[in-house]
Structure formats: structure tokens, C-alpha cells
C-alpha positions in Angstrom: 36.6 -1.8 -4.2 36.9 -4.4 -1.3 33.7 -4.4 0.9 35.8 -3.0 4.0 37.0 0.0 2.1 33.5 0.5 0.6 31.5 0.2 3.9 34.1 2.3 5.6 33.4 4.9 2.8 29.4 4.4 2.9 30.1 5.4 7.5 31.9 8.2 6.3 29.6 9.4 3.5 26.6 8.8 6.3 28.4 10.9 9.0 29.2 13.8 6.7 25.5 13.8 5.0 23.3 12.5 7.7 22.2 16.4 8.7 21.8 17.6 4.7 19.9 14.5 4.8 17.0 15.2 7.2 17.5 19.2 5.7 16.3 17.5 2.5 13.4 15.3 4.2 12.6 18.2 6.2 12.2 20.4 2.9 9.7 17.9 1.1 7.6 17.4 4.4 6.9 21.1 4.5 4.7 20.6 1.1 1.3 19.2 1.8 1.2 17.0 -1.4 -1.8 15.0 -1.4 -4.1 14.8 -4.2 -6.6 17.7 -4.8 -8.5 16.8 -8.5 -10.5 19.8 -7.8 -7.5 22.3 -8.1 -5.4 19.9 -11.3 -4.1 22.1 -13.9 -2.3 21.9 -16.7 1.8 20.8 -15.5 -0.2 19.5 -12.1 -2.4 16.8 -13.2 -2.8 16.2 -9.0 -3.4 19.3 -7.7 -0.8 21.9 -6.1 0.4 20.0 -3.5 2.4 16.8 -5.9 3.4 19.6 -8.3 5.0 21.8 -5.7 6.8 18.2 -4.0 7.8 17.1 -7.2 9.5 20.4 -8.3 11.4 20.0 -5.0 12.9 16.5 -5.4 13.8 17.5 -8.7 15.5 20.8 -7.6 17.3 18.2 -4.7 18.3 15.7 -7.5 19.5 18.4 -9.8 21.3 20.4 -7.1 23.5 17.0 -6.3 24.5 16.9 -10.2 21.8 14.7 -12.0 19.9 15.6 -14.8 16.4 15.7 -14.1 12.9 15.6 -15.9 9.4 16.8 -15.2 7.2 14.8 -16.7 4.5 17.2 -16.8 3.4 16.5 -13.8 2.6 13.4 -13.6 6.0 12.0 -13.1 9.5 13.1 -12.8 13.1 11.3 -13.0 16.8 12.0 -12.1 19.6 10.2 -14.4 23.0 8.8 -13.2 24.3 7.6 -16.9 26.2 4.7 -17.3 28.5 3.1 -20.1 25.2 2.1 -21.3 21.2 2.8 -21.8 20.0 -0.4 -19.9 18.6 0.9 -16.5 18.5 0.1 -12.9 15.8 1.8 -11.2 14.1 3.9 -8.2 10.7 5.0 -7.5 9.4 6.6 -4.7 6.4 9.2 -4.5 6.5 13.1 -3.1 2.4 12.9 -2.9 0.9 11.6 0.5 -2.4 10.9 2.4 -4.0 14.1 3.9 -2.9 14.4 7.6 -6.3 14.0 9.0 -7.3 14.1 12.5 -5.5 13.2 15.8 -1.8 15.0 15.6 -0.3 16.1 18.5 2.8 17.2 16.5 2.7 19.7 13.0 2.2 17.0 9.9 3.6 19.3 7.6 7.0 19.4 9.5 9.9 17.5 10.9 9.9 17.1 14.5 13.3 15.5 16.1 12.2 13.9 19.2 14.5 11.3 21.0 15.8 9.5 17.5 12.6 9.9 15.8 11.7 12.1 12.7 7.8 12.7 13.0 5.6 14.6 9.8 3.7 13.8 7.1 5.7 11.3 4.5 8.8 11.1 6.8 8.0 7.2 6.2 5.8 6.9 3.5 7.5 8.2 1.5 9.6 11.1 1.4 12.3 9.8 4.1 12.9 6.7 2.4 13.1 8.4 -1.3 16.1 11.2 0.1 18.0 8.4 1.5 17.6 5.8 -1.4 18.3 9.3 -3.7 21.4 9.7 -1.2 22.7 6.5 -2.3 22.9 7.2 -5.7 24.8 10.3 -4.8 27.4 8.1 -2.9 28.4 6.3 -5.9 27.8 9.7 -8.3 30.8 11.3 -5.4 32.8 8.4 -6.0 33.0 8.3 -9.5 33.6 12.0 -9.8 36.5 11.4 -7.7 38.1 8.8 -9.6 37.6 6.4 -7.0 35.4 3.5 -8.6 34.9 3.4 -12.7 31.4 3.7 -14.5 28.9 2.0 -13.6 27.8 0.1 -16.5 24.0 0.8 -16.8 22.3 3.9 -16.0 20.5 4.3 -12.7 17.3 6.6 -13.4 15.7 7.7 -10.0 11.6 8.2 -10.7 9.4 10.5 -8.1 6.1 9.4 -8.1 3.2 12.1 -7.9 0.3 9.9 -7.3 0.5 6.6 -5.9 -1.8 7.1 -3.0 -4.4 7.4 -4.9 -4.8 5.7 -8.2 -0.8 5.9 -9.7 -1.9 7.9 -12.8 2.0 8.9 -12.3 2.9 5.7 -13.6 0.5 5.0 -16.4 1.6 8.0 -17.7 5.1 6.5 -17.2 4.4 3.6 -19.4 2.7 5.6 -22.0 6.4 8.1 -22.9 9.0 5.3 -21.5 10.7 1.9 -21.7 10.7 0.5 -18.6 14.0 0.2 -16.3 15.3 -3.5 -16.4 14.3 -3.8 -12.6 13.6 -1.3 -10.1 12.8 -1.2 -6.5 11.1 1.3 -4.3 11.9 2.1 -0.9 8.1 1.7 0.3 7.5 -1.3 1.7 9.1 -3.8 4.7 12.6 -5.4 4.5 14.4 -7.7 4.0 13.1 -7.9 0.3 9.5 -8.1 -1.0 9.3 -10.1 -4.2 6.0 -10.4 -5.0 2.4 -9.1 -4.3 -0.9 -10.7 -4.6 -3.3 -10.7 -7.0 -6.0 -7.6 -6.5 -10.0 -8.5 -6.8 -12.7 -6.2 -6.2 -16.0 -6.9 -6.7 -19.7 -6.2 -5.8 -22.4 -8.8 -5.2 -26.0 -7.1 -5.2 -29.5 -9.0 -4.4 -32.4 -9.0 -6.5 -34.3 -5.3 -5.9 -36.0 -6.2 -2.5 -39.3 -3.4 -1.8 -40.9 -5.0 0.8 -37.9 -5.4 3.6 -37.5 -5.9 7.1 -34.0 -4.3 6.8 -34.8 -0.6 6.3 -31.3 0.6 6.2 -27.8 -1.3 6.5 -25.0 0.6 6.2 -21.1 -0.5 6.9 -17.6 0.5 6.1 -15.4 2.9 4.3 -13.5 1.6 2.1 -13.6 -1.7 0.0 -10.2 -2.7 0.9 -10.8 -2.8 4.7 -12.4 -4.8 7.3 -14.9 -2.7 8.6 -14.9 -1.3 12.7 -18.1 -0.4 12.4 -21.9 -1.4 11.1 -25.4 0.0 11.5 -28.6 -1.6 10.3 -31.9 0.0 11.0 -35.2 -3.3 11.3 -39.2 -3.3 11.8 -38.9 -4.8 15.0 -39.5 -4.1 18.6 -35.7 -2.8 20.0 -37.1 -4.0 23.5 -37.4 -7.6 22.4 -33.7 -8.0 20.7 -30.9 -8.1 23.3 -27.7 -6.3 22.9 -24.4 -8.7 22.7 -20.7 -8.0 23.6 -20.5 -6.9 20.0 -24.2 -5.5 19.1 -25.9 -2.8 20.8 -29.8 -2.3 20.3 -31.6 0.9 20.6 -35.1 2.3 19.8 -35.5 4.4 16.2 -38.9 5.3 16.5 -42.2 3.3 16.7 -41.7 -0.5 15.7 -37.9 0.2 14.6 -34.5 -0.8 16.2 -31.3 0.5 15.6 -28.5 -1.8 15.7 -24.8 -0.8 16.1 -22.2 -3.3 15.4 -18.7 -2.5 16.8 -16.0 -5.2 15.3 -12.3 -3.8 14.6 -10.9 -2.7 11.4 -8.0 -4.0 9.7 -6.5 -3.7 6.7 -7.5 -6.5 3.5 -4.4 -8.2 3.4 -4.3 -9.1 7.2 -8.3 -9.8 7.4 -7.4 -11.9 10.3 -6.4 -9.3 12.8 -10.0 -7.6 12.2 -13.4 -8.1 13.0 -16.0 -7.3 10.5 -18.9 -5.5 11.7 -21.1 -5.9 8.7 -20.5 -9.6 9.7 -22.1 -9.3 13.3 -25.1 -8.1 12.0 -25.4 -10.3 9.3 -25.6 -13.2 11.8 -27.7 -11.5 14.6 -30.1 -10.8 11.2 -29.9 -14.6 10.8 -30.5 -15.4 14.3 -33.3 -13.3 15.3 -34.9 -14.2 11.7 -35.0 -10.2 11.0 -35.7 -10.8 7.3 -37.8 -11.9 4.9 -36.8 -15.4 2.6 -35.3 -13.0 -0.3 -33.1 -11.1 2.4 -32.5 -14.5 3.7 -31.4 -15.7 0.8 -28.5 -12.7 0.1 -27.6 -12.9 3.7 -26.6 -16.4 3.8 -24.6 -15.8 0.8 -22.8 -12.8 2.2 -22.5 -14.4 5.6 -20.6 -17.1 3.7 -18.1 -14.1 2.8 -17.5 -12.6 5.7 -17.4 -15.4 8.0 -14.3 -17.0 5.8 -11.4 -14.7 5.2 -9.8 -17.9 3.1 -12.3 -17.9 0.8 -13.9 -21.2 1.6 -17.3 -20.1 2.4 -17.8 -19.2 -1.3 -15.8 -21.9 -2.9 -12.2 -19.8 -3.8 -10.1 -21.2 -1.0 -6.8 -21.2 -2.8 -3.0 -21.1 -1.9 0.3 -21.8 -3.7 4.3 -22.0 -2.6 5.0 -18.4 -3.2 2.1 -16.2 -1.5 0.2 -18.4 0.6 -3.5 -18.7 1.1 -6.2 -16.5 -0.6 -7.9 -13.7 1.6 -11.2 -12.5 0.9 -13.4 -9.7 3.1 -16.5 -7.8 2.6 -15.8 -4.4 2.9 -18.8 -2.1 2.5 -22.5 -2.3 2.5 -25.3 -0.2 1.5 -29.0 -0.5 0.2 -29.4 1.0 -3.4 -32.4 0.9 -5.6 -33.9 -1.9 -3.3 -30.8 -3.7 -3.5 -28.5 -4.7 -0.9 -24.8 -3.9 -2.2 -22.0 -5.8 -0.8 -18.7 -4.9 -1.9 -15.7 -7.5 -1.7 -11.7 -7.6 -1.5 -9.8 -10.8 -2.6 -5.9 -10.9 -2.8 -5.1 -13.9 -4.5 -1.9 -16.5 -5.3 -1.5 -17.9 -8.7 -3.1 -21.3 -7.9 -6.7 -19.5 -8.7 -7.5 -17.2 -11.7 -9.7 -14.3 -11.7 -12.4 -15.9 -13.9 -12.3 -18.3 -11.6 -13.2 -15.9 -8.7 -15.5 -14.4 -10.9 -17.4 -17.4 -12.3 -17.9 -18.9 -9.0 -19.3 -15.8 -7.7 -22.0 -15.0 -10.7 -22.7 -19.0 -10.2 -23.8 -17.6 -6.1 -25.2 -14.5 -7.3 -27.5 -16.4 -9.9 -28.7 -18.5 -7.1 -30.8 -15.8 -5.2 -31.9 -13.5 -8.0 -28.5 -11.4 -8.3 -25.6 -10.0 -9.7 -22.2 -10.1 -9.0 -19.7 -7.6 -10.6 -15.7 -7.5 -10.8 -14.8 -4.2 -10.3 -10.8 -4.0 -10.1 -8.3 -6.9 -11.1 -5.2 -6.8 -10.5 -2.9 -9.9 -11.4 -0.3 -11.1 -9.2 3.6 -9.7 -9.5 5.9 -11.9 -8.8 9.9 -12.0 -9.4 11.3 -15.3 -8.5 13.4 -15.5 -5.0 15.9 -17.1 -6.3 16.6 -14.5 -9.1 19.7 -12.6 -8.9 17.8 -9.4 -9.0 16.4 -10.4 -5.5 19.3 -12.1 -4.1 21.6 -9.2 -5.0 18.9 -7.0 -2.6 18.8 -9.6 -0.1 22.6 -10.3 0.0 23.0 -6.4 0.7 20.4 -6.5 3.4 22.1 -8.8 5.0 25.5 -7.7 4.6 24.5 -4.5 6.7 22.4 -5.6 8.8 24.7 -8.7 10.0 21.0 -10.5 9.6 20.7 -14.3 7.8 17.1 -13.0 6.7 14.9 -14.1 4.1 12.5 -12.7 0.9 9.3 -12.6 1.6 5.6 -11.5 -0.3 2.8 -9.6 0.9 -0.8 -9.1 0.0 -0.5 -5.1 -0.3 0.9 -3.1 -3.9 3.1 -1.0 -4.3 5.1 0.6 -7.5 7.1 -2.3 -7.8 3.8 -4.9 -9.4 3.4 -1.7 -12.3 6.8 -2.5 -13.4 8.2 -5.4 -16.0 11.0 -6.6 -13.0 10.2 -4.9 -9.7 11.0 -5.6 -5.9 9.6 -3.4 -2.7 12.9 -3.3 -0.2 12.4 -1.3 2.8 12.9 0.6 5.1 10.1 -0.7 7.5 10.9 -3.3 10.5 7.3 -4.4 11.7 9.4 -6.4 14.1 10.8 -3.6 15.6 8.2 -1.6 18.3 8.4 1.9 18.0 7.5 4.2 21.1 3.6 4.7 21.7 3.7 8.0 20.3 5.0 7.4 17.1 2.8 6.9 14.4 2.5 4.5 11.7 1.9 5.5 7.8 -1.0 6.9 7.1 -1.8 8.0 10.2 -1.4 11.2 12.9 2.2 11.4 14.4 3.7 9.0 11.0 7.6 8.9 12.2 10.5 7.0 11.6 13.9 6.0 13.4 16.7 8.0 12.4 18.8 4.8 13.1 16.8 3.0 10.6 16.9 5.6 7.7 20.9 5.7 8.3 20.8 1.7 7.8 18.6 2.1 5.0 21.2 4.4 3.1 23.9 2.1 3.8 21.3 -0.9 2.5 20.6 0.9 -0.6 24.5 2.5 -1.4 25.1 -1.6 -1.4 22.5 -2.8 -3.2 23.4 -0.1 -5.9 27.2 -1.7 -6.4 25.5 -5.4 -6.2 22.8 -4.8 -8.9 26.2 -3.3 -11.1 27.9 -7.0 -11.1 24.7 -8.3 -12.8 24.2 -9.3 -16.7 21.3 -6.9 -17.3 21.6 -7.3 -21.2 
């Protein structure tokens, strides 16, 4: 079919289906699917909540004319067959982050509001799944008209049940199937992701420490963010320790001091657009020589981490052609069994190994008494730019979007890294600024530009016919 007849059908498709379309986003925002461990039974490994989203997208896949699979639970799929078994693939997930606090709209709903749909998963990642699942159905329409032949491999559409929070889903996956001979998932930024980071987490503890000047030291939430916030509770006279523009001090009873570090939070993979709190205190610790030489000792080394987001401070300062540099940031701290506990958050290019990371480390650790422990390793995905694969998602970016963009890779995961050939693609535009009042994933008042989901559909409805004119075999 010649590209003005086929994008001429894609508009028309698009102007026919665009309200069945938000109908089927609106029906999987309704289900509260995040993870609940606590209520798993057998058929819902997750909890209610994924079970009850999966069913759904696999009644919407069904209900369009594909056959579908539940995968008990943990992971279910929607077939488009093709002259032959080699597959193309989709994944996006029906299980989402709790709603949390701050909404001023209902999470569990759609709300239209001046080109915006706002709920729960309208982004991340219900929205994108129905419209990237709508695209398959273009072609399915197509075919059943005796418009367009075959295709000639089988395009297998996989819902996800738990990628926010450990993707058991996919493990599972791996364990019953073959995988797809690429796949991409409509959960990430265009123009075309093809590649991710290396993942490192790790812990660095001090030698047990009974006899401290730092009473307590807590900081952050999670490993994989810089922290907003730090408190640290010292033998020391709050009176004689001034507060800074980032520190305030305060009295916590007789000859203690309280103090409160704000910095700003940021994600791991952008350390640079944070401030890390446990960081301010580590240095006003230093300057005010609130420690004794053993607390010294561990807070040199963990000032070293969190003062250098590239790694150089403890001697992993790496980079290469495809990713970029290394990032590195401490992202909790607590005091256990005497020990100070410093958890840490690398995502790293392929110029530096994980045994590297972690033999450096243990060689810092050793020096003051310590330990160091890697906790989480994850190597780095990457699916050469140049490939045809990529290109074939580039070229149909560009196509619709009139753009001369390019691939890019990010420090985040996402499905694509758990699969043999793999590529995130869309739908986000960071480049793009929403209205104030439309959230971003993950947090109260998530939303999404209609405009941007219709461009998304006609994206992926091209992509589909591009990845058919490759040699998959």
C-alpha cells in the first residue's frame, strides 16, 4: 500500500475509533491495579487489582478478534498470526502505582478536561497499551477486508501485571515462552529508546560504632532516589551549631541537637537535578567535627559518594559512545546494629563492569573497618542504533511526526532490557510542557494529551507495517 493511501487510512481508522478508544482506556482506569502481596491468590499472583486489569485487556483484545491467553496471572497475551511463528512484539502493563496523596481529580477514572485525559495509568500505562493494542487492530481490519495480505510474522501483544514493582510478570514470561524476535513497549519517551543502563545497588556499612557522637541519622526513601530530606540527631549543644540555607538546628533534649537537612529529590538517573540531603549533613558533620575518628573515617568515604554523581569520588567515573557517563547517588541512610548503613544507586555504560564497581568499593570499605555489599545488578541493554529494528521505529516516528529526530538511551528500565531484542518507543514528549495541573506518572493528577495518544496510534499503526518489511528469520 502506498504511504498516502495508508496514512489516509490510519486518519480515518483514528477518527472512527478515537471515542471506543478513550471507552477502552476509561474501562482499565476504573480498576485500581496496583500490587497488593497481602491479598495474592492462586490465578492473581499480585493481588485483585492486576487480576481484575488483566482480565479486562484480555476481554478488549479478545472482543476486537484476537486470541488471547491468561497466563495465570502473572501475564497475559493477544495473538495476530502471521504466515509464520517468528514474532514481533508488545508489552505494556494493566498494574500501576497506588494513587497516593494530593489528587484533585478521581485516580480511578478518566476525566476529559481541555484535551487532557487525567486518572490513574492514563500514561503509565494503560493509555499507551489501548492505542498501541489499537494499532494492531488497524492492520487485523485491514486484512479482514482484503485490503493488505498477511503479515508475515505474528504480532503477539503481552499485558504486563507487575512491572511496577519487581516484573515477576515477565520472569514468569521467560520461564513458559520463547521470546518475540524484538518487541517494544509503549512506556517510555520518543523518538526511540535503544538502550538502558546498567542497574547497581549496593550498601556500604562502617565497622559497628557503640560509642558515637551521631545518635541517630536517618535519610531517604527509596535507594533509587536522591533524597529531599535528612535528619541526624548529635551530642552537641544545638545553641552552638548555626543553621545554613540548607540545615536547620534545633534542641532534642539536654546536650542533643536535631538537625534537618532539606535538599531536593530527584530521580537516580538525573542525580543532577537533585540535592541530596544525606549529603548536607555529611559535610556540616565534617565541618563542625561532630564525630569521632571511626565516624570520620565512614563519612569521608560516603561524602566522597554523594558529593560526585559521576562516580569520581570513589574511583568509577566511567563513560562510553552509547550511554554516556556513569551516575552514582546515595540514596538512604540509617544506623543498624551500631552500623551506619549507606545504601547506593549506580547506572552504568559498558566501559565499566560490575566487578569493577564492586571491587573498588570493598577496596574503600576495607579501608575503614567495613563492608560493602552489591545488592541488585542489572547489566546494560543495548540494541544497536543503527539496527534496522530501531531505524524501522525511528523512520515511522519521523514519518508522522514530520520530525528529523534521533535514538536516544536513558538511565531508567523498562520491559524492553528483560527481552533478547527490545526498544522503549513512546508516547512521552519531555519537551513538550503540559498545563500546571496535569500530572506526571506516578503522581496525583497523571494525565496525557489526547493529541499525543492520537499521534501515538498513528506512530505505532506505522511502525507495525515497517517492522513487516524486515528479515526476522
Amino acid at each position: 500500500m502506498e504511504h498516502e493511501e495508508l496514512t489516509k487510512k490510519i486518519d480515518a481508522y483514528l477518527e472512527d475509533n478515537w471515542e471506543t478508544m478513550v471507552d477502552d482506556i476509561t474501562t482499565l482506569v476504573r480498576i485500581p491495579s496496583f500490587e497488593e502481596l497481602d491479598k495474592a491468590a492462586e490465578g492473581a499472583p499480585f493481588g485483585p487489582g492486576p487480576k481484575e486489569a488483566l482480565t479486562a485487556a484480555l476481554k478488549l483484545a479478545g472482543d476486537m478478534g484476537f486470541a488471547t491467553h491468561d497466563a495465570e496471572g502473572y501475564i497475559g497475551f493477544a495473538d495476530f498470526p502471521g504466515e509464520s511463528d517468528t514474532q514481533l512484539g508488545i508489552i505494556g502493563h494493566m498494574d500501576v502505582v497506588p494513587a497516593g496523596p494530593g489528587w484533585t481529580f478521581e485516580p480511578y477514572a478518566v476525566t476529559r478536561k481541555e484535551g487532557y485525559l487525567v486518572g490513574r495509568g492514563t500514561l503509565d500505562d494503560k493509555g499507551p497499551s489501548v492505542v498501541a493494542l489499537h494499532a494492531m487492530k488497524f492492520w487485523k481490519d485491514l486484512q479482514d477486508a482484503g485490503e493488505v495480505p498477511p503479515f508475515p510474522y505474528t504480532i503477539r501483544f503481552l499485558f504486563g501485571a507487575n512491572e511496577e514493582s519487581g516484573m515477576a510478570d515477565v520472569a514468569y514470561y521467560h520461564k513458559h515462552y520463547e521470546d518475540p524476535a524484538f518487541l517494544f513497549t509503549p512506556d517510555a519517551e520518543f523518538p526511540v529508546c535503544y538502550g538502558e543502563k546498567g542497574g547497581y545497588d549496593g550498601t556500604i556499612a562502617s565497622k559497628p560504632i557503640a560509642d558515637r557522637v551521631v545518635l541517630e541519622f536517618t535519610g531517604g526513601a527509596a535507594t533509587n532516589a536522591v533524597p529531599g530530606i535528612a535528619e541526624a540527631v548529635v551530642k552537641a549543644d544545638a545553641a552552638s551549631l548555626p543553621n545554613t540555607d540548607r540545615i536547620t538546628v534545633t534542641a532534642d533534649g539536654e546536650g542533643r541537637a536535631k538537625l534537618t537537612a532539606a535538599g531536593k529529590g530527584a530521580h537516580a538517573s538525573t542525580p543532577d537535578e537533585g540535592v541530596n540531603a544525606i549529603g548536607l549533613i555529611v559535610d556540616y558533620l565534617l565541618e563542625h567535627d561532630l564525630c569521632t575518628a571511626d565516624e570520620r573515617a565512614f563519612f569521608e568515604l560516603d561524602q566522597k559518594l554523594l558529593n560526585h554523581t559521576d562516580g569520581s569520588g570513589i574511583g568509577i567515573k566511567s563513560s562510553d559512545e552509547y550511554f554516556g557517563p556513569l551516575t552514582v547517588i546515595g540514596g538512604t541512610i540509617k544506623i543498624e546494629d551500631d552500623r551506619f548503613v549507606q545504601t547506593l544507586d549506580s547506572r552504568f555504560p559498558t566501559s565499566i563492569t560490575a566487578d569493577e564497581i564492586s571491587e573498588r568499593l570493598r577496596q574503600l570499605t576495607d579501608e575503614i573497618g567495613g563492608t560493602f555489599e552489591n545488592t541488585l545488578l542489572m547489566v546494560p541493554f543495548l540494541v544497536k542504533p543503527d539496527s534496522p529494528v530501531i531505524q524501522a521505529l525511528l523512520n515511522a516516528y519521523n514519518e508522522a511526526t514530520g520530525e528529523d529526530a534521533k535514538p536516544f538511551t536513558m538511565g531508567g528500565g523498562t520491559y524492553a532490557r528483560e527481552f533478547k531484542s527490545g526498544a522503549s518507543f513512546g508516547p512521552e514528549k519531555p519537551w513538550i510542557k503540559d498545563p500546571e495541573w496535569v500530572g506526571m506518572m506516578h503522581g496525583p493528577d497523571e494525565g496525557v494529551s489526547e493529541d499525543l495518544l492520537k499521534q501515538s496510534f498513528k506512530i505505532y499503526a506505522l511502525t507495525l507495517d515497517k517492522l513487516m518489511q524486515l528479515d526476522l528469520q
